[in-house]
N, C-alpha and C positions, 0 to 999 in steps of 0.2 A: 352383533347381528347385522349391523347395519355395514360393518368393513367387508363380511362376507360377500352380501349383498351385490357390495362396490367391487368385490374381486371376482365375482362369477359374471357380473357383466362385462368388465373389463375384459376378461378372459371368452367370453364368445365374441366381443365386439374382434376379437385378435383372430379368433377362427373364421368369421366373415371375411375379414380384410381378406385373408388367404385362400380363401376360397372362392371369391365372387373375382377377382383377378384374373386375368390373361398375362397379367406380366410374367417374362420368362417361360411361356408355355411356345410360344412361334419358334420357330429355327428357320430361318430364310441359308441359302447356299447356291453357289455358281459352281456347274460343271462345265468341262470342255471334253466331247469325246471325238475319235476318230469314224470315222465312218466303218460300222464290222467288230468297233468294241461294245464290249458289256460292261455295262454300270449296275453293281451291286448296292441297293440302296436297304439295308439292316436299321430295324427299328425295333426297339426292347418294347414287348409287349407280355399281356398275361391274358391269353384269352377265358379263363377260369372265371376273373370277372366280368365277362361279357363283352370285353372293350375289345375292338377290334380295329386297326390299321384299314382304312381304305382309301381309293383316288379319286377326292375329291372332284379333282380339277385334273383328268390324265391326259397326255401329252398329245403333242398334233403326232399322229400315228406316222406318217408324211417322216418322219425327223428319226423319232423314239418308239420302239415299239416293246409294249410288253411282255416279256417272253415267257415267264414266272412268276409264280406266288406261291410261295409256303412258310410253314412254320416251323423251328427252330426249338426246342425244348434245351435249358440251358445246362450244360454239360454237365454237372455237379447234381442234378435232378435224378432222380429213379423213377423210372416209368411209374409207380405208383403215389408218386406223391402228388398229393393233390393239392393245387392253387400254384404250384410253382411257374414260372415266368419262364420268358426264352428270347425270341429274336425272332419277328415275321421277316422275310426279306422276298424283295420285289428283285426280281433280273430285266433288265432293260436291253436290249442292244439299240444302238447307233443307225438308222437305217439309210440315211439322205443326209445332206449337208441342210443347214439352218438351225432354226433358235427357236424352243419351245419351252414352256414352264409346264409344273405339273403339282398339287398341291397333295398331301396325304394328313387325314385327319384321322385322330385316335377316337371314335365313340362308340357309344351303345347303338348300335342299329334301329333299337323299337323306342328310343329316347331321341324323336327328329323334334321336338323342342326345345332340346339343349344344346348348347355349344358345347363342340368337341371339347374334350379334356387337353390334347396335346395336337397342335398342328406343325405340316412342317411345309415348307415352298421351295421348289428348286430351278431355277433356269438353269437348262442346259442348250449349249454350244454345240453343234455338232460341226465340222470341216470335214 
């Protein structure tokens, strides 16, 4: 009784660790664009569980401007299945020369006590 005991605490004390962590959830990335292109920025999401992809921190409009938002339902998927996952993806074009960063975070919208589940930060470059 008492090994149980020690393995079921063990064993949540192992699902805290992994859960209460930000490690490995950030993705920081440097772009360089031309002035007139488009940066397609593709994030695996599932909006089934409520999480959603948004811009935290979006771009000096000056620089980057957002052209696009939608959602991607993942090829292998049938319209009817339910919970299945995809790809939201953002379209950017290049509008002005300069350097602006932009942050996207993965959360529940009606959950603004929580830290997102997946962030991501991009400086981008524009010449």
């Amino acid at each position: 009784m008492k090994g149980q005991a020690v393995l079921i605490w063990g064993l949540l004390w192992s699902l805290l660790g992994c859960a209460g962590g930000q490690d490995g959830l950030d993705r920081s990335s440097r772009v360089s664009l031309t002035v007139g292109q488009v940066w397609e920025l593709a994030l695996p999401a599932n909006p089934t569980t409520g999480y959603a992809w948004t811009l935290a921190q979006p771009p000096d409009g000056a620089v980057l401007a957002l052209e696009s938002q939608d959602f991607h339902p993942a090829r292998r998927a049938t319209p009817d299945l339910v919970g299945a996952g995809g790809t939201q993806v953002f379209l950017f074009r290049a509008v002005g020369p300069g350097a602006t960063q932009l942050e996207a975070v993965y959360a529940r919208p009606w959950e603004r006590d929580q830290p997102p589940a997946l962030r991501q930060r991009h400086a981008v470059s524009v010449r």
